[in-house]
C-alpha positions in Angstrom: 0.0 0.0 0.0 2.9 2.4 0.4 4.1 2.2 -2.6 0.9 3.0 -4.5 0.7 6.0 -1.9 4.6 6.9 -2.8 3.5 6.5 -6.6 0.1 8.5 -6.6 2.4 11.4 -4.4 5.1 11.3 -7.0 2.8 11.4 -9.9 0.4 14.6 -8.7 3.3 16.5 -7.4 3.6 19.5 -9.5 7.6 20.1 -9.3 8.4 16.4 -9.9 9.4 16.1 -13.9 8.3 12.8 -14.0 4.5 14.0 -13.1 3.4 15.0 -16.6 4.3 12.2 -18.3 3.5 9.8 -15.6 -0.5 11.1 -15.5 -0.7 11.0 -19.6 0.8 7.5 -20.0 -1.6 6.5 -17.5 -4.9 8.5 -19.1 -3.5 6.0 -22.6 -3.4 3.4 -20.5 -6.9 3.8 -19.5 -8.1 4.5 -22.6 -6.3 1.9 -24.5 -7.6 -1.2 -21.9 -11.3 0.8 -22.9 -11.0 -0.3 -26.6 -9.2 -3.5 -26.5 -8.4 -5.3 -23.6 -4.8 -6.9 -25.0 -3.8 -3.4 -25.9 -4.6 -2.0 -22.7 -2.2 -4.6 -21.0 0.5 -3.9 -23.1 0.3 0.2 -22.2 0.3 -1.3 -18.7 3.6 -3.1 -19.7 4.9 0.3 -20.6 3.2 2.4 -17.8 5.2 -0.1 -15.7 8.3 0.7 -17.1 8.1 4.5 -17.2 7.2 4.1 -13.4 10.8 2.0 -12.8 12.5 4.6 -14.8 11.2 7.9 -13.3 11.5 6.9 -9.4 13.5 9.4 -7.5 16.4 8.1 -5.7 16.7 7.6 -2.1 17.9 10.4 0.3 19.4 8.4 2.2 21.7 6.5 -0.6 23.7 9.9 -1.3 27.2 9.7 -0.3 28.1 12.7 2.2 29.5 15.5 1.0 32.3 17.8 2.2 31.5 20.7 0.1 33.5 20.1 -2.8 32.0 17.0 -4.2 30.5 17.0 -7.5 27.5 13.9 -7.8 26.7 12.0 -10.7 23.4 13.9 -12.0 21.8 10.9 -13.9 22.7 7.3 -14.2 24.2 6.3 -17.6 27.8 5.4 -19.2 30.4 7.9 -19.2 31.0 8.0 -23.2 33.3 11.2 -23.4 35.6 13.4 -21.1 37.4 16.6 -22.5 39.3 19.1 -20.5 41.0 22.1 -21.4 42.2 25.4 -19.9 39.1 27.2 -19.0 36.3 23.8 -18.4 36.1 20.2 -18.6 33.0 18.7 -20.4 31.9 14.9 -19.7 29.1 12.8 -21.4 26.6 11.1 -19.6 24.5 8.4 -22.4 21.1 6.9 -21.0 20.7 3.1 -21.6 17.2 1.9 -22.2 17.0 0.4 -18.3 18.5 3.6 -16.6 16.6 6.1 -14.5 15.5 8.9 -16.9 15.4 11.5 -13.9 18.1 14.1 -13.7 19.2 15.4 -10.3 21.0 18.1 -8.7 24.7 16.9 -8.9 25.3 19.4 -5.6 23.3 21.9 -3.4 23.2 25.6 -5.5 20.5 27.5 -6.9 19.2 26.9 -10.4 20.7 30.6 -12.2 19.4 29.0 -15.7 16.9 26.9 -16.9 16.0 27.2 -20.6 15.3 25.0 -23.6 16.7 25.8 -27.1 14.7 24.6 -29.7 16.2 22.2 -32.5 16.6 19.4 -34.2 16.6 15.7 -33.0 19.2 14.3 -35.5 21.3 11.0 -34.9 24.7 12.1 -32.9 26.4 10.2 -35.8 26.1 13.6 -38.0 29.0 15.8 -37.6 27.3 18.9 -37.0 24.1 17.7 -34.9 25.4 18.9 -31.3 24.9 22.5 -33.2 21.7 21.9 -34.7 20.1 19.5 -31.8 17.7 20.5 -29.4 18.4 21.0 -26.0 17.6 21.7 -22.6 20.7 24.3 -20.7 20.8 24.1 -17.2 23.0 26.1 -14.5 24.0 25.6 -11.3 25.7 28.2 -8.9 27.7 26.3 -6.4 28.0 29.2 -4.4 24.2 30.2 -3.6 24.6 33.5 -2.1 27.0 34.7 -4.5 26.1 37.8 -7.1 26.9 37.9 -10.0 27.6 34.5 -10.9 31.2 33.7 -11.3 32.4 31.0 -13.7 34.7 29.3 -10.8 31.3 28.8 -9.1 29.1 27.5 -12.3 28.1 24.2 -12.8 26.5 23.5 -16.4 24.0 20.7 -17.5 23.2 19.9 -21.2 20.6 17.6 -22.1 20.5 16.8 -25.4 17.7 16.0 -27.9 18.5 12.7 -30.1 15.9 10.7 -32.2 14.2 8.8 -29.2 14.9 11.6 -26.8 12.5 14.0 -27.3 11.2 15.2 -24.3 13.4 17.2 -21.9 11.4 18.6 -19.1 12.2 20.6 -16.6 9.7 22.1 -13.9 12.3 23.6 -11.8 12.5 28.0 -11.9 15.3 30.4 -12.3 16.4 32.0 -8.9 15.3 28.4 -6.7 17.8 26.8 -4.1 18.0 23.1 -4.4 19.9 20.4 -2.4 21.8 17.7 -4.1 20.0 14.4 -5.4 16.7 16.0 -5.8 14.7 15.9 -9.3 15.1 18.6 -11.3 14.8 17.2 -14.9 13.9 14.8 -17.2 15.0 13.2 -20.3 13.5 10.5 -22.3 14.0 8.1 -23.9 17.4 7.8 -24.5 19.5 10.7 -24.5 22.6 12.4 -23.3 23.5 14.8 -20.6 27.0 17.0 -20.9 28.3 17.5 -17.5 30.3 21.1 -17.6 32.4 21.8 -14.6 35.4 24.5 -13.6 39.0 23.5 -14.5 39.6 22.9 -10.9 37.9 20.3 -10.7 39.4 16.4 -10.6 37.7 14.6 -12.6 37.2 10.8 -10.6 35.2 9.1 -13.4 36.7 6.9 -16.5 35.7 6.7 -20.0 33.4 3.5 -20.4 32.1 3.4 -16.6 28.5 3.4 -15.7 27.6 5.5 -12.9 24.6 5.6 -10.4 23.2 9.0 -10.1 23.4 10.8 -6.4 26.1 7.4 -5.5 28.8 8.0 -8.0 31.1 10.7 -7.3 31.8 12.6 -10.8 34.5 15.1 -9.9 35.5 17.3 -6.4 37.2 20.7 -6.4 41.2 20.6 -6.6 
C-alpha cells in the first residue's frame, strides 16, 4: 500500500518532472484497456516501465558530501571526457533500463533553466550537437553569491536525439535546491553533458557506468 501512496504522491506533485508524463501515459493506459483489452495490458507493460525509470532516488543512498564533491546527475555510461584550460566537459548516455530522472549533482541555486529549440538528429552527423535541441541548465555552487562567477558555475546539457524527445524541466530560475533532488527529465534515450570549472578532478573513466546521487563525478582541486 505504500508504494501505491509513494507512486500517486510522485505522480500529482507539480515540481516532480516525471509527473506529466507519468499522469498522460496513464490516461493512454486507461483508454487503450477501454478499446481492447490486449492493448490496454501492453500500455500497462509500458506504464510499468516509465514508473521504474522515473522513481526518484533515495535520500538516504547519497554519499556525504564535504563541500566540494560534484555527484553523478543521472545514471548512464560515461562515453566522453574533454578538459582544457578554461572547463572540462563529460558525457553522460542513458541506456534503455536507466533512470531517466536528472538530479541536482550538488546543493546551489538553479541561475538558468532554458530550452533551445532544434533538431533531433542521430549524434552520428557531424554537426548535430549545433543543430540539436536542448535543454541548458545552470547551477551556482555558491548560492549566495552575485553575479555568478564561472569558478562557481556548474552547467548541464541535455541533449535531444531521435528517441529523446522530451526534456522537461519544472524547476525555476532563482530556486535553491539540495543535491540528489529531481530537477529534470529526459527520455528516452538521451545524453547529458556535465560542464564543470578547470579545478575540478575529474574521478570518473571513459566507459564506466555511474549511479546518479552514488557515484562521485568530480570534487574541487
Amino acid at each position: 500500500m505504500s508504494k501505491v501512496k509513494k507512486y500517486f504522491a510522485e505522480s500529482l506533485n507539480a515540481q516532480s518532472p516525471a509527473m506529466p508524463v507519468r499522469i498522460v501515459t496513464g490516461l493512454c493506459v486507461g483508454v487503450m484497456g477501454f478499446v481492447w483489452l490486449p492493448l490496454g495490458v501492453l500500455g500497462l507493460l509500458g506504464l510499468i516501465w516509465l514508473v521504474y525509470v522515473t522513481n526518484p532516488i533515495e535520500m538516504h543512498d547519497i554519499n556525504a558530501q564535504n563541500g566540494k564533491d560534484i555527484l553523478v546527475p543521472m545514471d548512464g555510461l560515461i562515453t566522453f571526457i574533454e578538459a582544457d584550460a578554461q572547463q572540462i566537459r563529460i558525457r553522460i548516455s542513458q541506456q534503455f533500463h536507466s533512470n531517466k530522472l536528472i538530479h541536482m549533482p550538488c546543493d546551489g541555486r538553479i541561475e538558468i533553466n532554458m530550452f533551445v529549440d532544434g533538431l533531433f538528429l542521430p549524434t552520428q552527423i557531424s554537426n548535430a550537437s549545433r543543430l540539436n535541441a536542448r535543454r541548458e541548465i545552470t547551477i551556482n555552487t555558491h548560492k549566495m553569491s552575485n553575479p555568478l562567477h564561472s569558478e562557481d558555475e556548474i552547467s548541464l546539457i541535455m541533449w535531444g536525439r531521435p528517441f529523446a524527445r522530451y526534456l522537461s524541466s519544472p524547476i525555476s530560475e532563482g530556486r535553491i535546491m539540495q543535491s540528489g533532488v529531481p530537477i529534470a527529465i529526459s527520455l528516452i534515450q538521451g545524453d547529458l553533458d556535465v560542464i564543470l570549472p578547470a579545478n575540478y578532478n575529474v574521478l570518473v573513466n571513459s566507459g564506466e557506468f555511474c549511479l546518479a546521487g552514488k557515484t562521485i563525478l568530480a570534487r574541487a582541486g
